[in-house]
C-alpha positions as CSV (number, residue, x, y, z in Angstrom):
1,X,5.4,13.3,-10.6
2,X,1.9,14.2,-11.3
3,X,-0.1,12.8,-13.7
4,X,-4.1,11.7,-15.0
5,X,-4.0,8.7,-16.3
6,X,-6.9,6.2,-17.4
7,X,-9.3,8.1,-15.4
8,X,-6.6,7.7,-11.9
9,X,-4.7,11.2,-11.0
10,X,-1.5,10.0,-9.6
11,X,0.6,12.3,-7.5
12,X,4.0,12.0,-5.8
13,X,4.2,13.4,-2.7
14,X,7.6,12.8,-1.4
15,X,8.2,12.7,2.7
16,X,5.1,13.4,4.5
17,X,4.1,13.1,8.5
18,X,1.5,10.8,8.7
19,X,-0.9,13.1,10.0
20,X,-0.9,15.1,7.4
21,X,-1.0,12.6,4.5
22,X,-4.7,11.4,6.9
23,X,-5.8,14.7,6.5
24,X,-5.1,14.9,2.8
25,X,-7.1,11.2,2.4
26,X,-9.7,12.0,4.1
27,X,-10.5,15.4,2.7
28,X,-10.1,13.9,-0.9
29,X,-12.5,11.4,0.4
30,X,-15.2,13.8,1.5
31,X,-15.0,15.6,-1.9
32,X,-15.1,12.6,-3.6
33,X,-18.8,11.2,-1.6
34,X,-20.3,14.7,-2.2
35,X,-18.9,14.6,-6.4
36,X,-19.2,11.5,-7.9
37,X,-17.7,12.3,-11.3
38,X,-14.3,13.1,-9.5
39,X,-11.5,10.5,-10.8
40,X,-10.0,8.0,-8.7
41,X,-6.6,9.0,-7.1
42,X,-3.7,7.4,-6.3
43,X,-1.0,9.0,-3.3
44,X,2.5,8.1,-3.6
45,X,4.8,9.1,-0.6
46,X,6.9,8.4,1.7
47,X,6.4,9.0,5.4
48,X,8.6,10.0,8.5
49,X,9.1,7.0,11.2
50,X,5.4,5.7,12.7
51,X,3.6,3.0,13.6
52,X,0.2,2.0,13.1
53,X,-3.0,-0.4,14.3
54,X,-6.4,-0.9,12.8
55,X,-9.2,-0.1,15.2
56,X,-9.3,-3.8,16.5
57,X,-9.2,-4.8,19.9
58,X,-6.9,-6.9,19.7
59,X,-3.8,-5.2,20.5
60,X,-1.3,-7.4,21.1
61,X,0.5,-6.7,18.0
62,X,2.0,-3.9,19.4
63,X,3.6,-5.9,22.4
64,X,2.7,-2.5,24.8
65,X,3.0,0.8,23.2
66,X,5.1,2.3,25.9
67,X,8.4,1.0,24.3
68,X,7.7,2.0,20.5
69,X,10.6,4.6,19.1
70,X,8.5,6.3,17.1
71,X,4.7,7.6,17.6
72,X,1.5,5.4,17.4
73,X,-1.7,5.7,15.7
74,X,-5.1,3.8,14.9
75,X,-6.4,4.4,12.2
76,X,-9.9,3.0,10.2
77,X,-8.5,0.8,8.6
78,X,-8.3,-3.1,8.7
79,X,-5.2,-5.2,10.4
80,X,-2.7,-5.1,13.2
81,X,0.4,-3.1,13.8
82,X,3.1,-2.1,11.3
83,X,5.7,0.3,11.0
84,X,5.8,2.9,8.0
85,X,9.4,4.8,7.0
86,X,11.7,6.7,5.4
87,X,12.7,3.8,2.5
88,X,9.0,2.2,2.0
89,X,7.0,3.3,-0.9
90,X,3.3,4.3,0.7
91,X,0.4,3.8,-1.7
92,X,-3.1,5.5,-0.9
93,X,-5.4,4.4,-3.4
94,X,-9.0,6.7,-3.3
95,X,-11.1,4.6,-5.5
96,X,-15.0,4.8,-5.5
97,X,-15.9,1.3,-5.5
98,X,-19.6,1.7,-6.2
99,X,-18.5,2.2,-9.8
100,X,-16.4,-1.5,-8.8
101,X,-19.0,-3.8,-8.2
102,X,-19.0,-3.0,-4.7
103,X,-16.6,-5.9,-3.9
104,X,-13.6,-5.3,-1.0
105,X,-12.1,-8.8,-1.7
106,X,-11.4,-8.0,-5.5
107,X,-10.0,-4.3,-4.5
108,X,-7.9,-5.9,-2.0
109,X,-6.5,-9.3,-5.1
110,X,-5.8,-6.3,-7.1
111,X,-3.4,-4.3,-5.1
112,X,-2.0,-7.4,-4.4
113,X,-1.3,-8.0,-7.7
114,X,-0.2,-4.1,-8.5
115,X,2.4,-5.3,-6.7
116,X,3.1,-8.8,-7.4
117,X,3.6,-7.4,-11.3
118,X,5.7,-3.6,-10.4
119,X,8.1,-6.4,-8.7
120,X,8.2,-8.6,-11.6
121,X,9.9,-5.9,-13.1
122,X,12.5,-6.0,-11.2
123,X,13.1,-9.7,-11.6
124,X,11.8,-10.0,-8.1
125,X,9.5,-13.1,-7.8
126,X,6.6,-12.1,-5.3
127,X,3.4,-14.2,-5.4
128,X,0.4,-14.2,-2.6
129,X,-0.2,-16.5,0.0
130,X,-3.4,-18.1,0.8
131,X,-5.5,-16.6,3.6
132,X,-2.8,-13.7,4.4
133,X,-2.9,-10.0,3.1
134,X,0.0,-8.8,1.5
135,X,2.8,-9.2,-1.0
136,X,5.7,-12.5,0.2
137,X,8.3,-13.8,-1.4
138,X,8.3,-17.1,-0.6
139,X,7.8,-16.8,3.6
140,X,9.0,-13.4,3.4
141,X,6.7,-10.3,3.5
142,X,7.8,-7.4,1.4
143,X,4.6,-5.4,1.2
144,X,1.8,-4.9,3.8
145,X,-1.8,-4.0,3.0
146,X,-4.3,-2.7,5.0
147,X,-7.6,-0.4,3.6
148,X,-10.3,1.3,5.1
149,X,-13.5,2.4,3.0
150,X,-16.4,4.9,3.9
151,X,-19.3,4.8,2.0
152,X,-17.7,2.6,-0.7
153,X,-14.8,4.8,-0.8
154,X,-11.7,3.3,-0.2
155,X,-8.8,5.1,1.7
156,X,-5.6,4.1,3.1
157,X,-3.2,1.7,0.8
158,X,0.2,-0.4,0.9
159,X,3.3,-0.5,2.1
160,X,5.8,-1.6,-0.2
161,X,9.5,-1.9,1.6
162,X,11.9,-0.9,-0.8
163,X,15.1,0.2,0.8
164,X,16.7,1.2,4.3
165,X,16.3,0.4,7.7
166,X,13.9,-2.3,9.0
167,X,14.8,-2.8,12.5
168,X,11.9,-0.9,13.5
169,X,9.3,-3.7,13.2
170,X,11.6,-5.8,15.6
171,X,9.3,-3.3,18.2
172,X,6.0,-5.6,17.1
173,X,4.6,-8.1,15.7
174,X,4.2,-6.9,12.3
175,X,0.9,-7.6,11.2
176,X,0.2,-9.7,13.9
177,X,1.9,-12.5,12.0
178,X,4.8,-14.1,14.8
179,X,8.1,-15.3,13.5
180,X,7.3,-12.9,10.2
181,X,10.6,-12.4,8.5
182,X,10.3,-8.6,6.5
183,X,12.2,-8.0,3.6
184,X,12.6,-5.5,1.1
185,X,13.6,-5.0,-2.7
186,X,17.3,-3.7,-1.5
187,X,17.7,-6.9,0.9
188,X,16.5,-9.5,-1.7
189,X,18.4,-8.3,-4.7
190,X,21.4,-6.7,-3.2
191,X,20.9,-3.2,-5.5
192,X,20.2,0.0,-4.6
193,X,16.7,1.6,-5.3
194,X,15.2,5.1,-5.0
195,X,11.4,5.2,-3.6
196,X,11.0,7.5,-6.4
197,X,11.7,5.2,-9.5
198,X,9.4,2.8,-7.7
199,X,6.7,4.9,-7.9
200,X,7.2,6.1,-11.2
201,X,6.7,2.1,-11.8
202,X,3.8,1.8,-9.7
203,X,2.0,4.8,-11.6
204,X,2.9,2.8,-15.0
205,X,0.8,-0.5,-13.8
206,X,-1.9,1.6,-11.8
207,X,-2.6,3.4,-14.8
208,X,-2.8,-0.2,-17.1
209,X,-4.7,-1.6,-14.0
210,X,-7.1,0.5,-13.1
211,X,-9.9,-0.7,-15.3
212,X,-9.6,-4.6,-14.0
213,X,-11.4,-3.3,-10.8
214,X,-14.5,-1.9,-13.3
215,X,-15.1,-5.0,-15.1
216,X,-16.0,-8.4,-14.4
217,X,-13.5,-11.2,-15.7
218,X,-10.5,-12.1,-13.7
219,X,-7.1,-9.9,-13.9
220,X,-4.6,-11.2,-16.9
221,X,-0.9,-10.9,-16.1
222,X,-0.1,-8.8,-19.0
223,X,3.6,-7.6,-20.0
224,X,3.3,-4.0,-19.6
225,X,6.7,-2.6,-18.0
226,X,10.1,-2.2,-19.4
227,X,13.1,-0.5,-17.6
228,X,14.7,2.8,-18.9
């Protein structure tokens, strides 16, 4: 999957080590600072077993790193510790928010709300919770979201959980939220999903979406997905 829509290139990228996948951001980003007119991206991938952390701190998300199965790294981007896997849909948004209004607290409501609507799709009833980040259903958090932005650029993304194993944030405290129950689309609905025909979803709202972050009236829920 590859595609331009609405002035946002989407690309699929399928299972990617982290490390790379920071490389690719931040090179897209430093292209993007030096040419303006370059459109807004959107990576969609998957990566191999890793944790993160935001540059805080505060590290007692983590619980000691020593114990972690998989490998650690902090990154510039806001937030505590969370776990990113084979199963869970990554979303890197690189979105120039000078052309945005300049306003972090809007671009963070809107992925929010990318994802409160790809779930509706589903018949999966997600809503946001006041004062947390992220995507819940009811007091269960199905989607993580943590963004870092240089020079109004925005990198990093979400975590949406969509299948497979989830033990792995039993190592932390996911988000630094105690008691947190994580869920995915698989575990609420009982059906099977591919990471793929998720993202194929996400590209459909991203590319109806994109232009909420360029104007200046609130975001409409709007009917825009049917399944094939």
């Amino acid at each position: 999957m590859s595609a331009a829509v609405a002035d946002l290139d989407v690309h699929w990228l399928g299972r990617m080590d982290f490390a790379d996948a920071l490389a690719l951001q931040e090179e897209i980003v430093a292209k993007k600072r030096e040419d303006r007119s370059r459109p807004d991206e959107l990576l969609l991938l998957e990566h191999e077993p890793v944790y993160t952390i935001g540059r805080t701190p505060d590290q007692s998300s983590l619980l000691g790193a020593a114990h972690l199965p998989y490998p650690l790294f902090a990154i510039n981007r806001g937030g505590q510790a969370t776990y990113h896997g084979p199963g869970q849909l990554m979303g890197y948004p690189i979105i120039d928010l000078r052309e945005c209004g300049q306003d972090l607290h809007k671009y963070l409501r809107w992925l929010e709300q990318l994802l409160i609507e790809l779930l509706s799709a589903y018949n999966i009833a997600a809503s946001q919770r006041e004062s947390l980040t992220g995507v819940w259903i009811e007091q269960r958090k199905i989607a993580s979201i943590g963004v870092g932005v240089r020079h109004w650029i925005t990198m990093h993304g979400f975590a949406l959980n969509v299948c497979g194993d989830l033990s792995p944030f039993d190592h932390i405290v996911p988000c630094g939220i105690k008691n947190v129950t994580i869920t995915s689309m698989e575990n609420e609905t009982g059906r099977t999903f591919s990471v793929l025909d998720v993202a194929t979803v996400v590209e459909k709202v991203a590319s109806q979406r994109i232009h909420d972050l360029r104007c200046t009236q609130e975001m409409e829920p709007v009917n825009l997905l049917t399944r094939e």
